[in-house]
MIVOMI-632579 format. One line per field, with one value per atom (N, C-alpha, C): x, y, z; residue in three letters; atom name. Coordinates in nm, 2 decimals. Each point is the difference from the previous one (the first is absolute). Example, Ala and Ser with C-alpha at 12.3 -4.5 7.8 and 13.67 -1.06 7.14 Angstrom:
% MIVOMI-632579
u [1.32,-0.09,0.09,-0.04,0.09,-0.08] .
v [-0.57,0.12,0.12,0.11,0.11,0.11] .
w [0.78,0.00,0.00,-0.07,0.00,0.08] .
aa [ALA,ALA,ALA,SER,SER,SER] .
at [N,CA,C,N,CA,C] .
***
This chain:
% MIVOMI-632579
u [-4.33,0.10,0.08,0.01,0.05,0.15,0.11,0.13,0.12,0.01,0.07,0.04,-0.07,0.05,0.17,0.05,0.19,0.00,-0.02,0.06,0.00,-0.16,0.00,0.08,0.02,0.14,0.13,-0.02,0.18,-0.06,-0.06,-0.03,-0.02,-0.06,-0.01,0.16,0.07,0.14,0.08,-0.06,0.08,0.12,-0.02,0.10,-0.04,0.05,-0.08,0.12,0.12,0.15,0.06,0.05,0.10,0.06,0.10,0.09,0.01,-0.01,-0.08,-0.15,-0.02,-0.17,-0.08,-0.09,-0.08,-0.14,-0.09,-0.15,-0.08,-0.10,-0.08,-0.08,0.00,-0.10,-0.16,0.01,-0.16,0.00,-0.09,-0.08,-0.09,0.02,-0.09,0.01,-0.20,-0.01,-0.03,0.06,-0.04,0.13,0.12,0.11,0.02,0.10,0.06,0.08,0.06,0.09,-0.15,-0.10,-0.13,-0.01,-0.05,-0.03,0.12,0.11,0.06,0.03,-0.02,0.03,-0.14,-0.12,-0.14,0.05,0.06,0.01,0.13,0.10,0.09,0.01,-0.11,0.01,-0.12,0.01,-0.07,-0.12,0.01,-0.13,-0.07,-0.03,-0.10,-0.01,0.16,-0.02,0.02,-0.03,0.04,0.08,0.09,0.03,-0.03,0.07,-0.01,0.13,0.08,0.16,0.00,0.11,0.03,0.16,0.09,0.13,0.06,0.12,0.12,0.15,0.04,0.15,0.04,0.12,0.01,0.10,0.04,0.10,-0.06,-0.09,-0.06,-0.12,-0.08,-0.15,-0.04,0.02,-0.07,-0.10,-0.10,-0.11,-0.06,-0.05,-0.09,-0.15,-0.07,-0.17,-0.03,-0.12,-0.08,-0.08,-0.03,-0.13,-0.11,-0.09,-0.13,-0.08,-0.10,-0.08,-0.16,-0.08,-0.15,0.03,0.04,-0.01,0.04,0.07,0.07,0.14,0.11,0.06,0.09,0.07,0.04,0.15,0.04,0.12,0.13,-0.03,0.11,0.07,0.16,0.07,0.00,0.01,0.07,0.10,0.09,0.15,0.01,-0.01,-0.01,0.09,0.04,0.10,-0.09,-0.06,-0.07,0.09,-0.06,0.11,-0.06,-0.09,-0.12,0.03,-0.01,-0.04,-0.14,-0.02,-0.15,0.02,-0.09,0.01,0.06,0.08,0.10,-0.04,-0.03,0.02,0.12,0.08,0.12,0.06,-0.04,0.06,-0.11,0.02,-0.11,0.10,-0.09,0.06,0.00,-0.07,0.04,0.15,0.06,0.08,0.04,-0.15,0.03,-0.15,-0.04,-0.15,0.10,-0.10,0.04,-0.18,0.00,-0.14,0.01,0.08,-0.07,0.12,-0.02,0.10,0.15,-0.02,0.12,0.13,-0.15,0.10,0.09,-0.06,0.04,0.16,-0.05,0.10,0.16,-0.08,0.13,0.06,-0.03,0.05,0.05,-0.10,0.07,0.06,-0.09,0.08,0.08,0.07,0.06,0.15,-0.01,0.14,0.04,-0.11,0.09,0.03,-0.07,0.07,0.16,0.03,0.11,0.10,-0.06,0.11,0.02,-0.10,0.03,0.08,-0.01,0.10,0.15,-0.02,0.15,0.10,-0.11,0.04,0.07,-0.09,0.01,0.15,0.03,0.10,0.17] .
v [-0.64,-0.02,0.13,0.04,0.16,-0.05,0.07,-0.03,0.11,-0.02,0.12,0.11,0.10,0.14,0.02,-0.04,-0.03,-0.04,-0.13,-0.10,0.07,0.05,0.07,0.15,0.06,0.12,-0.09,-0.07,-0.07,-0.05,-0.04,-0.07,0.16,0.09,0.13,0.06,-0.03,0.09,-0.13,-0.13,-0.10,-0.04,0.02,-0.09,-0.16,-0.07,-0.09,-0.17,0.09,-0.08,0.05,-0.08,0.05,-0.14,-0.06,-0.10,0.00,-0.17,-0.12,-0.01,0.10,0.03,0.02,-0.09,0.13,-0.03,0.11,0.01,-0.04,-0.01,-0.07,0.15,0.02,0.16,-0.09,-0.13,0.00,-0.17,0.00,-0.07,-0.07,-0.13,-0.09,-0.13,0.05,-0.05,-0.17,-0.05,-0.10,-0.11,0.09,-0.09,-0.13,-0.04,-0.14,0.06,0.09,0.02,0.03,0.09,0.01,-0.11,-0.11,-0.14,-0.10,0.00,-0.03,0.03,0.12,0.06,-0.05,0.00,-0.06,-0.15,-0.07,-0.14,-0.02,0.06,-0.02,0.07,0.09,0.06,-0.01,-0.08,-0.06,0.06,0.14,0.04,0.05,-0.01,0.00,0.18,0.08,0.15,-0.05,0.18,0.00,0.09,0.04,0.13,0.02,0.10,0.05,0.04,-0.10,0.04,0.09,0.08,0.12,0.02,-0.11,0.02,-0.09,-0.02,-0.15,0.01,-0.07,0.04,-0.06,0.00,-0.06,-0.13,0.03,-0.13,-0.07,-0.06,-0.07,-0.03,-0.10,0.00,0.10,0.12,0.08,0.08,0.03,0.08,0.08,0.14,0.12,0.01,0.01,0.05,0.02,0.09,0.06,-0.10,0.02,-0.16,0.09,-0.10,0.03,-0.06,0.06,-0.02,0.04,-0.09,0.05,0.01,-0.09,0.06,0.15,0.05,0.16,-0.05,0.11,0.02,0.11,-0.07,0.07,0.11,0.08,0.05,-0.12,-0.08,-0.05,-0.06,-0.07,0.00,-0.21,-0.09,-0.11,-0.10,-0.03,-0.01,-0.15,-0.06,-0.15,-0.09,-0.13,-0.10,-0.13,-0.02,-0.12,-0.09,-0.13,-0.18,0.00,-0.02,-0.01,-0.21,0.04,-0.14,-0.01,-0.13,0.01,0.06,0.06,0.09,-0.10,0.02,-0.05,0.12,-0.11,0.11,0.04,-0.05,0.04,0.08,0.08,0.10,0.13,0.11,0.13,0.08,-0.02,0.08,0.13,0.04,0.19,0.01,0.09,0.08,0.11,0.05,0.14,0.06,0.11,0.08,0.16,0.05,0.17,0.07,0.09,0.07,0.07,0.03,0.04,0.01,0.08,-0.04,0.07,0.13,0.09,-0.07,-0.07,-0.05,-0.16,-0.04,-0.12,0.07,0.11,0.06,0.03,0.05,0.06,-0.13,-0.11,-0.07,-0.13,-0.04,-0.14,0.07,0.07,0.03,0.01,0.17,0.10,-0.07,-0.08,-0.08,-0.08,-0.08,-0.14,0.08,0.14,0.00,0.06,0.07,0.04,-0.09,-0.12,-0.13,-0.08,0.03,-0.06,0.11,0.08,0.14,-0.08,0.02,-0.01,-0.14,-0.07,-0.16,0.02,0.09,0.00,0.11,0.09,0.10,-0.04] .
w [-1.45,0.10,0.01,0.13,0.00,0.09,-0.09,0.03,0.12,0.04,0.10,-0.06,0.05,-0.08,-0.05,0.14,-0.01,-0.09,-0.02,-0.15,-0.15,0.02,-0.09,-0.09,0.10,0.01,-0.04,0.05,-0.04,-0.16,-0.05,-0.14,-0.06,0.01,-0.06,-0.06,0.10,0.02,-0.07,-0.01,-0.10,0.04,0.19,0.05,0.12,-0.14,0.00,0.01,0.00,-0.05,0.17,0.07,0.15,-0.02,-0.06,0.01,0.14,0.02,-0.03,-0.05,0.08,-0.04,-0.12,-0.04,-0.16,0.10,-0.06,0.04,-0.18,0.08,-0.15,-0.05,-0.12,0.01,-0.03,-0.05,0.01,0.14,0.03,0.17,-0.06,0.04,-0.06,0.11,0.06,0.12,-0.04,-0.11,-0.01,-0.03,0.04,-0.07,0.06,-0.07,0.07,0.14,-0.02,0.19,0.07,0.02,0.03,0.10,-0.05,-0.03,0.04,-0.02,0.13,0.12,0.05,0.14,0.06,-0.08,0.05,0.07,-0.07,0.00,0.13,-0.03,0.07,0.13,0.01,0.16,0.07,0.12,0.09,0.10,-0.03,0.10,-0.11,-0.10,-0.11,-0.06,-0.01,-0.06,-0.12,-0.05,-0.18,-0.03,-0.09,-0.03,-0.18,0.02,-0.17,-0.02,-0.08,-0.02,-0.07,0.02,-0.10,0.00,0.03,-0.01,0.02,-0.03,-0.03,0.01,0.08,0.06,-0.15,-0.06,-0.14,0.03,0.17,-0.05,0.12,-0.04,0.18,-0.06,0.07,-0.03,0.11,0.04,0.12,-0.09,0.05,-0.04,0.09,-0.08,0.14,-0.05,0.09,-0.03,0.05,-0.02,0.05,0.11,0.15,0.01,-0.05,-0.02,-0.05,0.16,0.06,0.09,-0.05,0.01,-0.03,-0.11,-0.11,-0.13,-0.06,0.13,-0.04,-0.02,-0.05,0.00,0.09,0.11,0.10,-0.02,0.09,0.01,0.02,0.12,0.05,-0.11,-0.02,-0.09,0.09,-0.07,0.06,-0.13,0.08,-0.06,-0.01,-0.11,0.05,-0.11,0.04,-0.09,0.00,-0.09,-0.06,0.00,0.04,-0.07,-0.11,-0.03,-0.11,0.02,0.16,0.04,0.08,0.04,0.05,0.17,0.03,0.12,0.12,0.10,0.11,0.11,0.13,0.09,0.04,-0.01,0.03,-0.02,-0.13,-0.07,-0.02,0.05,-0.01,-0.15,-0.09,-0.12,0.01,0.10,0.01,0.06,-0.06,0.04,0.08,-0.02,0.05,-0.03,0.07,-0.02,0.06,-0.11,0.03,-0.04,0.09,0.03,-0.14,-0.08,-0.15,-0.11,-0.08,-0.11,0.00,0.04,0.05,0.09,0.10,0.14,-0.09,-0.08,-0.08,-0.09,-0.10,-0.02,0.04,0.11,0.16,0.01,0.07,0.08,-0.05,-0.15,-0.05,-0.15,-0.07,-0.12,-0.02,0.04,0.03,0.04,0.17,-0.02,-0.09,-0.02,-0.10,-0.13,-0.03,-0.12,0.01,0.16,-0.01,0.03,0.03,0.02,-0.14,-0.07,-0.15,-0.09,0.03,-0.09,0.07,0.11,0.05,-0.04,-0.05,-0.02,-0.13,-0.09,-0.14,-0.02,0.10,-0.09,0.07] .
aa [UNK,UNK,UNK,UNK,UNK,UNK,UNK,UNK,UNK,UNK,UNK,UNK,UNK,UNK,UNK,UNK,UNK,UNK,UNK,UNK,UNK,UNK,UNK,UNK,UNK,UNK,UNK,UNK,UNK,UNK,UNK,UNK,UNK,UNK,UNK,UNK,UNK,UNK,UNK,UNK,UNK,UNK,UNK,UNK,UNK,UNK,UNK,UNK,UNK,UNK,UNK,UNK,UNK,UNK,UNK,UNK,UNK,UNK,UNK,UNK,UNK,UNK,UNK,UNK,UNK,UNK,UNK,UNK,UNK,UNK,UNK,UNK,UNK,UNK,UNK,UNK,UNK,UNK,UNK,UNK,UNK,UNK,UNK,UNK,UNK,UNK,UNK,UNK,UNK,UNK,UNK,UNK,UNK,UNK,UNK,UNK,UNK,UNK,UNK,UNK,UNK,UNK,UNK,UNK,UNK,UNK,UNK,UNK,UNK,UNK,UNK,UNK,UNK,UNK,UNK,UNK,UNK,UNK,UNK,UNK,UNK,UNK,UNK,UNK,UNK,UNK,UNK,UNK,UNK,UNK,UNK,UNK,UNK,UNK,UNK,UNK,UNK,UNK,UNK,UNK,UNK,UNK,UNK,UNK,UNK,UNK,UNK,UNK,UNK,UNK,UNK,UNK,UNK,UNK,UNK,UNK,UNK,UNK,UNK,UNK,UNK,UNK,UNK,UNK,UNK,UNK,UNK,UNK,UNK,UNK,UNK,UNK,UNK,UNK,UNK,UNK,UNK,UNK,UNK,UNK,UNK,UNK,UNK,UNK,UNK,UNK,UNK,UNK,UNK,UNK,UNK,UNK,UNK,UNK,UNK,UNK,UNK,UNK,UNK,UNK,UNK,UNK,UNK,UNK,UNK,UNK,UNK,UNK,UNK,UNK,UNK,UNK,UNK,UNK,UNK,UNK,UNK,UNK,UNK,UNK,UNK,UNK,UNK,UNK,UNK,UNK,UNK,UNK,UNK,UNK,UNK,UNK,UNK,UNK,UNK,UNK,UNK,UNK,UNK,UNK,UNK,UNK,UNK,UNK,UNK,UNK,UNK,UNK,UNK,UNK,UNK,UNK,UNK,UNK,UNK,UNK,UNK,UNK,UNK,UNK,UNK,UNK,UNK,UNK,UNK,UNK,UNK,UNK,UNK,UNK,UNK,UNK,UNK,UNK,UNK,UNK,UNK,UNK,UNK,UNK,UNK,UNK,UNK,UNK,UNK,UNK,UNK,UNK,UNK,UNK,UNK,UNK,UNK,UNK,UNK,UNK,UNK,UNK,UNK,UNK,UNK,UNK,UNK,UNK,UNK,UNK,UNK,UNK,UNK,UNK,UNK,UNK,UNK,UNK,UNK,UNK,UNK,UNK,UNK,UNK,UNK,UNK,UNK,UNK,UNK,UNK,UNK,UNK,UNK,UNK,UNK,UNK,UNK,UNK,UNK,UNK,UNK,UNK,UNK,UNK,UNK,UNK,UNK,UNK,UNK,UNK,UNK,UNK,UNK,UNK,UNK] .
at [N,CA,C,N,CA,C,N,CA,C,N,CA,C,N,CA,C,N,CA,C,N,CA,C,N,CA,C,N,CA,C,N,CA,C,N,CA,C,N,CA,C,N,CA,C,N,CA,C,N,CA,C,N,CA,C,N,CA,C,N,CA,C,N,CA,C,N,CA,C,N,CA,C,N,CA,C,N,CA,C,N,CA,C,N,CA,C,N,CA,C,N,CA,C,N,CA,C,N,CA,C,N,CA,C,N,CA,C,N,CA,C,N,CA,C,N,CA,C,N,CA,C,N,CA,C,N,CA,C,N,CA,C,N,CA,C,N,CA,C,N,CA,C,N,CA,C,N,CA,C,N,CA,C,N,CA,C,N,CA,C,N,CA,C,N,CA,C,N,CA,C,N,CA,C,N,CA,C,N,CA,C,N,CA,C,N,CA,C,N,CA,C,N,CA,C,N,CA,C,N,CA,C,N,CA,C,N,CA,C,N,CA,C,N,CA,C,N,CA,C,N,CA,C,N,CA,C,N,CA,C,N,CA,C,N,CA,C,N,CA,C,N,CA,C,N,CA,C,N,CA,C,N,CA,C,N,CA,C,N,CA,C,N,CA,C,N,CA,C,N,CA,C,N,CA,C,N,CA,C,N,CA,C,N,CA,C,N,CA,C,N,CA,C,N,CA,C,N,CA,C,N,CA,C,N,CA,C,N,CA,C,N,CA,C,N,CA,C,N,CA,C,N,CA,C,N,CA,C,N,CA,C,N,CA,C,N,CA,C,N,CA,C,N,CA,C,N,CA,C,N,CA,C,N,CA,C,N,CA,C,N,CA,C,N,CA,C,N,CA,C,N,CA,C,N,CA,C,N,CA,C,N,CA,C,N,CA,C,N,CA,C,N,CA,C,N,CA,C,N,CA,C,N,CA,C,N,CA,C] .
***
């Protein structure tokens, strides 16, 4: 399983902590979140998580397409109920890990700094 070169530069440089955010330094395409997003999202994708808002059930992954591991980032909130159409657990998709960085990290961490001082 080959992991986005990005992700990997951020685990090298061991920034891996952006409050709310942590990233996982090891990927394990077999976890339980894995395996929920299978079950709970309705057109049949997968990802490969590699990060966790800490006060939320939100989660980020990699999708996996063809048994690869892709760039695109997708942003999602599990019920860890049984799948509803009613509800699309994605939150958000960003074309790779940077743009994920920029656009969802990057603010909520400056809105949780600002909460905190």
């Amino acid at each position: 399983m080959e992991i986005p070169t990005s992700y990997i530069w951020f685990l090298k440089l061991k920034l891996t902590k952006f409050i709310p955010w942590q990233f996982d330094i090891e990927l394990n395409l077999n976890s339980v979140i894995n395996q929920r997003f299978k079950e709970e999202h309705s057109l049949n994708r997968e990802v490969l998580t590699f990060g966790k808002r800490q006060d939320m059930d939100t989660f980020a992954g990699f999708e996996i397409k063809n048994g690869k591991v892709c760039e695109n980032v997708v942003v999602f909130h599990l019920s860890f109920q049984k799948n509803t159409s009613d509800w699309n657990i994605i939150e958000n998709e960003y074309s790779d890990f940077f743009e994920f960085i920029q656009n969802k990290v990057l603010p909520e961490m400056k809105e949780c700094i600002k909460d905190e001082i």
